[in-house]
Steps between C-alpha positions, in 0.01 A plus 500: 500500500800739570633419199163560326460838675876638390431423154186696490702770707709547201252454264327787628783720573602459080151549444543859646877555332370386143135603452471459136650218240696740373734597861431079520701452198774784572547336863567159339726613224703655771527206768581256157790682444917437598699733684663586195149618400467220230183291477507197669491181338215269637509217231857220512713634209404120332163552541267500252146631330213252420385765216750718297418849392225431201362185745550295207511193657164579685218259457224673283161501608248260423213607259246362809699775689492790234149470402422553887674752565374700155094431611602599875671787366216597266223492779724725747546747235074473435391450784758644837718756304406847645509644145193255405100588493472148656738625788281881509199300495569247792690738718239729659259166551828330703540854720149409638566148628567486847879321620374148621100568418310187404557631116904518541522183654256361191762702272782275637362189480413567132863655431655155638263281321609705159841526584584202674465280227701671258792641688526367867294786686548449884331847550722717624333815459787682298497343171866563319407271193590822217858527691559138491376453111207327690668182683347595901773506707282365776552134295881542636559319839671792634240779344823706332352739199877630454682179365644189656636432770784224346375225686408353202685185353524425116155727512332320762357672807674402796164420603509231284259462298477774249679702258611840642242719399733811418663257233151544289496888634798551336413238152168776452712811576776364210199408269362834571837696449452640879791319671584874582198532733621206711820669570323858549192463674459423894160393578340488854412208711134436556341630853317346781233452561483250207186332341377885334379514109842649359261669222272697755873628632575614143203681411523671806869599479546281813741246313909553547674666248866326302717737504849576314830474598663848487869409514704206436 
């Protein structure tokens, strides 16, 4: 518990020192750095990279895969982008649903039956599916949006018994010609309490918002 309670300590006291990605970034690129004031090298000098520079050697993704994503894709841009008459027309009718009403909890249970199906939908409440070229991040043991967490081997969860789910993240984002967003883009973890229709939190402007990385 003590050791619990010092790393939230320091958690909190960087929290104060680096309030925004941006001081995050400049405090890391300092502490990864030699005396000399050259970066430090994290990787063994024989190590190697499963993907070279054009990801050449990357597995392409399946047509099951790319037609997916394209109708998921499609329907977000109809239906949830804020630039759509769908989106204008739904928006004001979500604002007068009550937060855990009889209708919101009805919402939910009809969000999961739709979703569930066809991508893994546990419910979270903060659906990231446009960030993560529509692969839920909830399906990953561990809940990460933001990549793996390389305890995969030879592409098998450490879980066992499934494929790491940011290996078909990144196949879509390839076929897509977005691997950029994967290395740009930092999106938020999903709230308590859990259980909420994510799309009630969108029309209302309650969802979490990705956000960019400002420095490297």
């Amino acid at each position: 518990a003590d050791d619990v309670r010092r790393v939230l300590d320091l958690a909190d006291a960087w929290r104060h020192r680096a309030p925004t990605l941006a001081l995050w970034w400049s405090a890391w690129d300092s502490c990864m750095r030699l005396p000399g004031g050259a970066p430090a090298r994290l990787g063994r000098d024989a190590g190697y990279f499963l993907f070279d520079g054009s990801a050449a050697r990357a597995r392409a993704a399946r047509g099951a895969e790319r037609r997916r994503y394209l109708v998921l894709s499609a329907v977000h841009h109809v239906v949830f982008d804020p630039r759509s008459p769908v989106f204008h027309a739904l928006r004001p009718i979500a604002r007068r649903i009550t937060p855990g009403s009889a209708v919101a909890r009805f919402l939910a249970a009809v969000e999961r039956a739709i979703k569930g199906p066809i991508v893994g939908c546990e419910l979270c409440g903060a659906c990231r599916l446009p960030d993560t070229f529509y692969v839920c991040p909830e399906t990953c043991p561990k809940g990460l949006a933001n990549g793996p967490c390389g305890g995969s081997t030879d592409n098998v969860c450490e879980a066992g018994d499934r494929e790491c789910v940011h290996a078909l993240v990144y196949r879509l984002a390839r076929a897509a010609g977005r691997v950029d967003r994967l290395e740009r883009d930092v999106i938020p973890g999903a709230r308590e309490p859990r259980g909420r229709s994510s799309w009630l939190e969108h029309f209302t402007d309650r969802s979490s918002t990705t956000v960019e990385r400002t420095c490297a």
